[in-house]
C-alpha positions as CSV (number, residue, x, y, z in Angstrom):
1,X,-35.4,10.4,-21.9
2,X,-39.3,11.1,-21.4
3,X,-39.4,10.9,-17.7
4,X,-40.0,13.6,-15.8
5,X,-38.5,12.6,-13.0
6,X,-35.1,11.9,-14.7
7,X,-35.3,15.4,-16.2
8,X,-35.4,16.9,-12.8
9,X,-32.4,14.8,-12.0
10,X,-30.1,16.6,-14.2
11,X,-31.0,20.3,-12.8
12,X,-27.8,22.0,-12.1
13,X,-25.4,19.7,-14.4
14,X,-23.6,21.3,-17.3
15,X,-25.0,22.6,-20.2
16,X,-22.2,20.3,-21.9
17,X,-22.9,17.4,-19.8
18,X,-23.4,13.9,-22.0
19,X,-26.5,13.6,-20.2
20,X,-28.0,17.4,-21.1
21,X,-27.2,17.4,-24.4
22,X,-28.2,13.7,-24.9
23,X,-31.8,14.8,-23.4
24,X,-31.3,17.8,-26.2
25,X,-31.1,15.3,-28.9
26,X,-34.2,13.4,-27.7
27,X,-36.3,16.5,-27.9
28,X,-35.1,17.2,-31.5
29,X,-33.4,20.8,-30.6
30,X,-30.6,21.6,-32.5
31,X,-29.2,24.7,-30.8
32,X,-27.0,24.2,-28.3
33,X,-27.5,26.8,-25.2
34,X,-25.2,29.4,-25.4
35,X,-25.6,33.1,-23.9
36,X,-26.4,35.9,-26.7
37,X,-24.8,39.6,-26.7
38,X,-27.1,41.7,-24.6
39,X,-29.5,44.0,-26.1
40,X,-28.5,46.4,-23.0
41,X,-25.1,45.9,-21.3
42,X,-26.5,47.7,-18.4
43,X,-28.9,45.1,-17.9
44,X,-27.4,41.4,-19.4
45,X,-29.4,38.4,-19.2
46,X,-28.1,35.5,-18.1
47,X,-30.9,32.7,-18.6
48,X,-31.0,30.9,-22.4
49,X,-33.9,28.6,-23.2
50,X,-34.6,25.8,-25.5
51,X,-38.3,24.9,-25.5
52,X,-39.5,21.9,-28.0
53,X,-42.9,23.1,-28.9
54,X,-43.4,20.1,-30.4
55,X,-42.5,17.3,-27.3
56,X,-44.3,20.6,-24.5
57,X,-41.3,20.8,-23.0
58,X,-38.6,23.8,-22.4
59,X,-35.3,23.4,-21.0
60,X,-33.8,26.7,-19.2
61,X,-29.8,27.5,-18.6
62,X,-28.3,29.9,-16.8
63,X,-25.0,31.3,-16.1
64,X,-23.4,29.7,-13.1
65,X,-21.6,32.6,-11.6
66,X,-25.1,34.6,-11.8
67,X,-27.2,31.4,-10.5
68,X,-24.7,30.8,-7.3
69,X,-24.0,34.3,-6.4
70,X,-20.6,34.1,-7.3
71,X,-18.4,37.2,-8.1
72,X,-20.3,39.3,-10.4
73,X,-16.9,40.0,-12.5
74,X,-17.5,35.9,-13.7
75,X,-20.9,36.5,-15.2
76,X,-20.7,35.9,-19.1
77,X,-17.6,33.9,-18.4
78,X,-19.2,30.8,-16.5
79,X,-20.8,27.6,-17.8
80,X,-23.8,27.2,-18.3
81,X,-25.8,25.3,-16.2
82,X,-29.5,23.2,-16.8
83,X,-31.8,26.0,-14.0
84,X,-35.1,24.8,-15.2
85,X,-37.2,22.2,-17.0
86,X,-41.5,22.9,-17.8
87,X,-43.6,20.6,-18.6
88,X,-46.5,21.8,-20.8
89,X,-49.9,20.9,-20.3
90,X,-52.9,22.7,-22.0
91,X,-50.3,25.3,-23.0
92,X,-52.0,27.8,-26.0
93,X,-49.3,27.1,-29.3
94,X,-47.5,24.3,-27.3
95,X,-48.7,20.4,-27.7
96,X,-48.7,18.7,-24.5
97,X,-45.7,16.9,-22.8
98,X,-46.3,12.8,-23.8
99,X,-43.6,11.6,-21.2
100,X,-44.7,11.2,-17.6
101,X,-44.6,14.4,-15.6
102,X,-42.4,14.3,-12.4
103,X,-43.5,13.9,-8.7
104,X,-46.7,11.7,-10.2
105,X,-48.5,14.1,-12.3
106,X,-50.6,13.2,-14.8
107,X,-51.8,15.9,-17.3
108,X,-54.9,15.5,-16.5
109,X,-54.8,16.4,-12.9
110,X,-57.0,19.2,-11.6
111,X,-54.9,21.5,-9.4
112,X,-56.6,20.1,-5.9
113,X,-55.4,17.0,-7.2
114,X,-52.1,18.7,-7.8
115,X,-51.8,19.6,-4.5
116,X,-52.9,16.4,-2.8
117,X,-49.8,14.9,-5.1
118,X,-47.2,17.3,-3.9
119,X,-48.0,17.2,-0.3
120,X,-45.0,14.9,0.9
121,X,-43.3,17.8,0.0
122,X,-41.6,19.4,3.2
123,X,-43.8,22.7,2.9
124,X,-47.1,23.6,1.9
125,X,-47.9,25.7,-1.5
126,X,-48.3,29.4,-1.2
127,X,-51.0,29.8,-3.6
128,X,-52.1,32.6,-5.4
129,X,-52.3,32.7,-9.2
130,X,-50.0,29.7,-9.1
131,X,-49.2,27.1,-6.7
132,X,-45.3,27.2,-5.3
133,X,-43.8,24.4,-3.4
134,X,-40.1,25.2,-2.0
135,X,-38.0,21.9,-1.3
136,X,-34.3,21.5,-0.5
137,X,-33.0,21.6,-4.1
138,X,-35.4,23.8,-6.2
139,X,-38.8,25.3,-6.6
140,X,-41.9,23.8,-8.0
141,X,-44.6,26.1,-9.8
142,X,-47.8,24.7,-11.3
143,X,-50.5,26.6,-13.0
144,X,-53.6,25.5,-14.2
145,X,-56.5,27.5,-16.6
146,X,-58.6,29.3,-14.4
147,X,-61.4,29.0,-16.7
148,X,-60.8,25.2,-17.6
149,X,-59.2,24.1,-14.7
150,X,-56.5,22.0,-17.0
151,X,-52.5,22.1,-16.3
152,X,-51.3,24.7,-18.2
153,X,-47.5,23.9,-16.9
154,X,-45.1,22.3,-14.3
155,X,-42.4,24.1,-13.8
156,X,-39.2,22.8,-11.7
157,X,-36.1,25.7,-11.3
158,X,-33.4,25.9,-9.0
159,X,-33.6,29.3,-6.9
160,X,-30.9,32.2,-7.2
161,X,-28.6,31.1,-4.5
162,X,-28.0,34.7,-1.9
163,X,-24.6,35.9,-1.7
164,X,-22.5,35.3,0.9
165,X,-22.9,37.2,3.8
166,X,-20.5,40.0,4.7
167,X,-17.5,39.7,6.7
168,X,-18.1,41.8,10.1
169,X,-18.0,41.0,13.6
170,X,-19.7,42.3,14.7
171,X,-22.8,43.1,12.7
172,X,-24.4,46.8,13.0
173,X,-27.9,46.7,14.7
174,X,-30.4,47.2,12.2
175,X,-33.2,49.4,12.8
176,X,-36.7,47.9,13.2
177,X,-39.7,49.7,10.6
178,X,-40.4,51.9,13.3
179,X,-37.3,53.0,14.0
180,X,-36.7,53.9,10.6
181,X,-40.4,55.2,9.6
182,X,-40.0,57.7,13.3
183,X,-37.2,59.3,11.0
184,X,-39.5,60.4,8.2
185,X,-38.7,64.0,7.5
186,X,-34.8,64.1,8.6
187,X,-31.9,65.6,6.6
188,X,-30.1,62.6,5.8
189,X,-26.7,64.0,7.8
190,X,-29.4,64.3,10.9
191,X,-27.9,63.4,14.1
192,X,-30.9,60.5,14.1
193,X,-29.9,59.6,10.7
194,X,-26.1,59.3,11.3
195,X,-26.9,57.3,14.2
196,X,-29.3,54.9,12.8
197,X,-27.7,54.5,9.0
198,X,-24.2,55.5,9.6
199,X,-23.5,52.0,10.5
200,X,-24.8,50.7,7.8
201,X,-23.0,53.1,4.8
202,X,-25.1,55.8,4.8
203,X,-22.0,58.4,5.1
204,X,-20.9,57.4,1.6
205,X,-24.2,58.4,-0.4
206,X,-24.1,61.8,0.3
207,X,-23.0,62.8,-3.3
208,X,-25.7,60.3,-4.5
209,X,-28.1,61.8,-2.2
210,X,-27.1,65.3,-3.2
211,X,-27.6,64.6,-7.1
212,X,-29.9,61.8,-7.3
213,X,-31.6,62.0,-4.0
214,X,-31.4,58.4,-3.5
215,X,-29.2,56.3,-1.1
216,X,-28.4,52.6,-2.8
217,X,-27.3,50.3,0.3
218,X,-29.1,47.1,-1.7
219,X,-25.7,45.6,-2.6
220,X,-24.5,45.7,1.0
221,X,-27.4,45.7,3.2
222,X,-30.8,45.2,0.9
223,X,-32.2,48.6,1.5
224,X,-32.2,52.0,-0.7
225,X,-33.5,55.5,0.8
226,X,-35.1,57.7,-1.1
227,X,-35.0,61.4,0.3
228,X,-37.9,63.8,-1.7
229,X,-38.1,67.5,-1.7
230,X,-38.9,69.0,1.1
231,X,-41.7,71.6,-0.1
232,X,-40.8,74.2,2.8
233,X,-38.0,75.1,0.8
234,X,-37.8,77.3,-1.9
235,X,-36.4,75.7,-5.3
236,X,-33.8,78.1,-5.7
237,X,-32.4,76.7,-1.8
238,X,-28.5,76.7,-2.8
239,X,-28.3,73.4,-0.4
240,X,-29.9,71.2,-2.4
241,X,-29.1,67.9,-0.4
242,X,-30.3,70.4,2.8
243,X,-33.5,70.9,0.8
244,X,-34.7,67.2,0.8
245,X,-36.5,65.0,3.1
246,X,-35.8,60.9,4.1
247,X,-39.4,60.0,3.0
248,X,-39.1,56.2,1.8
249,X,-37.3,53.4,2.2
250,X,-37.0,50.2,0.1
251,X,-36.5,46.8,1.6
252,X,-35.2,44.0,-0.7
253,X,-35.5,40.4,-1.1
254,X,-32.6,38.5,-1.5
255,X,-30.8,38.8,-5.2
256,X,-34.1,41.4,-6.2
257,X,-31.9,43.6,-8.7
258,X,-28.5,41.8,-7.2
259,X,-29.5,43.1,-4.1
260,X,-28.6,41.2,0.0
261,X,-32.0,40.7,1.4
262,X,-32.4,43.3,4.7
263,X,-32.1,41.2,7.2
264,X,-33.9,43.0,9.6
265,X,-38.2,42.5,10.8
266,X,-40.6,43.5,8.2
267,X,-43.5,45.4,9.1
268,X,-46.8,44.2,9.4
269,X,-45.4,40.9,10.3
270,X,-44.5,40.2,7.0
271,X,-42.0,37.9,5.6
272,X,-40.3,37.6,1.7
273,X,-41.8,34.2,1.1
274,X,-45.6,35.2,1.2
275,X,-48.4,34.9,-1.6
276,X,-50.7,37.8,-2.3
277,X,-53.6,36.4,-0.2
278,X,-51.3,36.1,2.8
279,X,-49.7,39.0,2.7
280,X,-53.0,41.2,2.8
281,X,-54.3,38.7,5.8
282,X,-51.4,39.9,7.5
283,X,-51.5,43.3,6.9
284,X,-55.2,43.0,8.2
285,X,-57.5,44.8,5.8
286,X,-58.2,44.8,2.2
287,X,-55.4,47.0,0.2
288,X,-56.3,50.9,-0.9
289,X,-54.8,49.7,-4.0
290,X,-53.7,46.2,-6.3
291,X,-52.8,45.0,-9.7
292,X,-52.0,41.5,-10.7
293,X,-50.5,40.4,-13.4
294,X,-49.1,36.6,-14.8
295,X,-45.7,37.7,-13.4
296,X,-46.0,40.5,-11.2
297,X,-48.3,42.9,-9.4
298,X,-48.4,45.1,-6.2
299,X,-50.9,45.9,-3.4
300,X,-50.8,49.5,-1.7
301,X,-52.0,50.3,1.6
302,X,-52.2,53.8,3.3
303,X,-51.6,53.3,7.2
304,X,-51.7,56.0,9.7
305,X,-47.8,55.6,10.3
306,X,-46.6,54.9,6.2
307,X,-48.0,54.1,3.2
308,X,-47.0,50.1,2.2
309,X,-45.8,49.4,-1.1
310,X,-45.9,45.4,-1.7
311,X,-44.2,44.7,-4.7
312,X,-44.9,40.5,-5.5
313,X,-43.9,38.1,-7.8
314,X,-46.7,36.1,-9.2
315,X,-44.6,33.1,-10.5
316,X,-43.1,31.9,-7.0
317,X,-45.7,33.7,-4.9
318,X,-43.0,36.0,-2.9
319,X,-42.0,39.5,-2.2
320,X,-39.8,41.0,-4.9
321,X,-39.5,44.4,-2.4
322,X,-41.2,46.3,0.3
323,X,-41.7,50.1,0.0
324,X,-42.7,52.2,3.0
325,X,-43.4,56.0,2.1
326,X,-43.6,59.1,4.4
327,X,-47.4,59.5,4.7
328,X,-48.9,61.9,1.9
329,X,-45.5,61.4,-0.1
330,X,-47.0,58.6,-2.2
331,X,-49.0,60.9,-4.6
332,X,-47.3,61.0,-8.2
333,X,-44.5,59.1,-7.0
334,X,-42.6,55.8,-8.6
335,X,-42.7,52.4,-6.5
């Protein structure tokens, strides 16, 4: 099996189904997919891959339970599932795939040409380092050389599904960014603060605030509050949860660390499913502050209201999480 296009057919079969491991076979790999101990049980991986450096192609499994958003108690114990094939272009230590590229590539296709190909497709790239198309059943990433302008690869994955929503009725209002930036500064048992976050767990994290200084709501509602010291009080304050300010909040994407995406408005008119080069036109200025990597980077911008923390992923061109900070609070702090 050398087609692309029959390669993308079997995303999301078994990683014991005939087909799979007959398109295995073809590609001369030996191993079957099967999850490995983790290194760290704190932090388990649940992808397995299978590249053929020989043929320039990779196949990529992954554990259903963690690919579906099934119950987390399943991970490890779920099939395996086919989550992602590459193609290889002019891929450094990799030869380049012989069979015919799906959607009508060619290898030799420039990445305008790339984009003229894949423009059926029911939305537009967003483009940054990479070029992401999002269809019904899975994501398409291509990346070309920026000095050579050659396909490097084409990748085709199926997205982490979210988790299913809670079961409420009715759902708390969630605060807007201003809402929740106008209570920089609050105790986190504030009347404000019980009003606005109470809803939404807050009443729970006070032993977490009080030790850690950190309320995690990402598994429930996306969002995690970080309360810093406030520096009117002395250190040896006997209150220490009294002694520390609400002065960020984190806003999640959809399965970022396992988290539910917040649901409420972004700032800045902002969305999850940006690019870099979109996300700053939005915010409306150049950023203070950005890195990029091949995977992931961050832009930082100090507004009058907050300081914005976009954390991005550079291989589907989105927001991994958005980090507002109590203005001044940003210095010497972790994102």
């Amino acid at each position: 099996m050398t087609r692309g296009d029959d390669l993308v057919g079997l995303l999301g079969a078994p990683a014991d189904d005939p087909r799979v491991v007959d398109a295995l076979q073809s590609f001369a790999i030996r191993w079957p997919p099967q999850l490995q101990e983790p290194v760290n049980p704190d932090d388990p991986n649940y992808y397995v891959w299978r590249p053929s450096s020989a043929n320039g192609f990779e196949f990529g499994f992954q554990d259903q339970a963690h690919l579906c958003g099934l119950d987390p108690s399943l991970r490890g114990k779920s099939p395996l599932v086919l989550s992602s094939v590459c193609f290889y272009g002019e891929h450094e230590g990799v030869r380049p795939f012989a069979g015919d590229f799906p959607f009508g590539v060619l290898l030799g296709d420039s990445r305008s040409t790339v984009r003229a190909k894949l423009s059926r497709i029911e939305v537009g790239p967003r483009i940054h380092i990479r070029d992401v198309w999002d269809t019904s059943k899975f994501r398409i990433v291509a990346e070309h050389d920026p000095r050579s302008g050659a396909l490097d690869s084409f990748l085709v994955k199926l997205p982490l599904l979210p988790w299913p929503p809670l079961d409420e009725d009715p759902a708390p209002k969630l605060p807007t960014a201003d809402e929740i930036v106008a209570l920089f500064g609050q105790a986190w048992h504030s009347p404000d603060m019980r009003r606005v976050f109470f809803p939404l767990g807050l009443d729970a994290c006070g032993p977490a605030i009080a030790t850690r200084h950190a309320a995690d709501l990402r598994r429930t509602r996306g969002i995690e509050l970080d309360f810093f010291a406030d520096p009117s009080r002395g250190e040896d304050n006997p209150i220490k949860d009294k002694g520390a300010a609400f002065s960020a909040v984190k806003l999640y994407r959809a399965r970022h660390l396992d988290a539910r995406p917040w649901a409420g408005r972004l700032p800045c008119g902002l969305e999850y499913d940006l690019a870099y080069p979109e996300i700053a036109r939005r915010v409306g200025r150049p950023p203070d502050e950005h890195r990029d990597g091949r995977l992931a980077g961050y832009a930082l911008w100090h507004l009058p209201a907050f300081t914005l923390h976009v954390h991005v992923d550079n291989v589907d061109n989105v927001i991994f999480r958005l980090s507002l900070y109590r203005p001044g609070s940003w210095q010497g702090m972790t994102p």
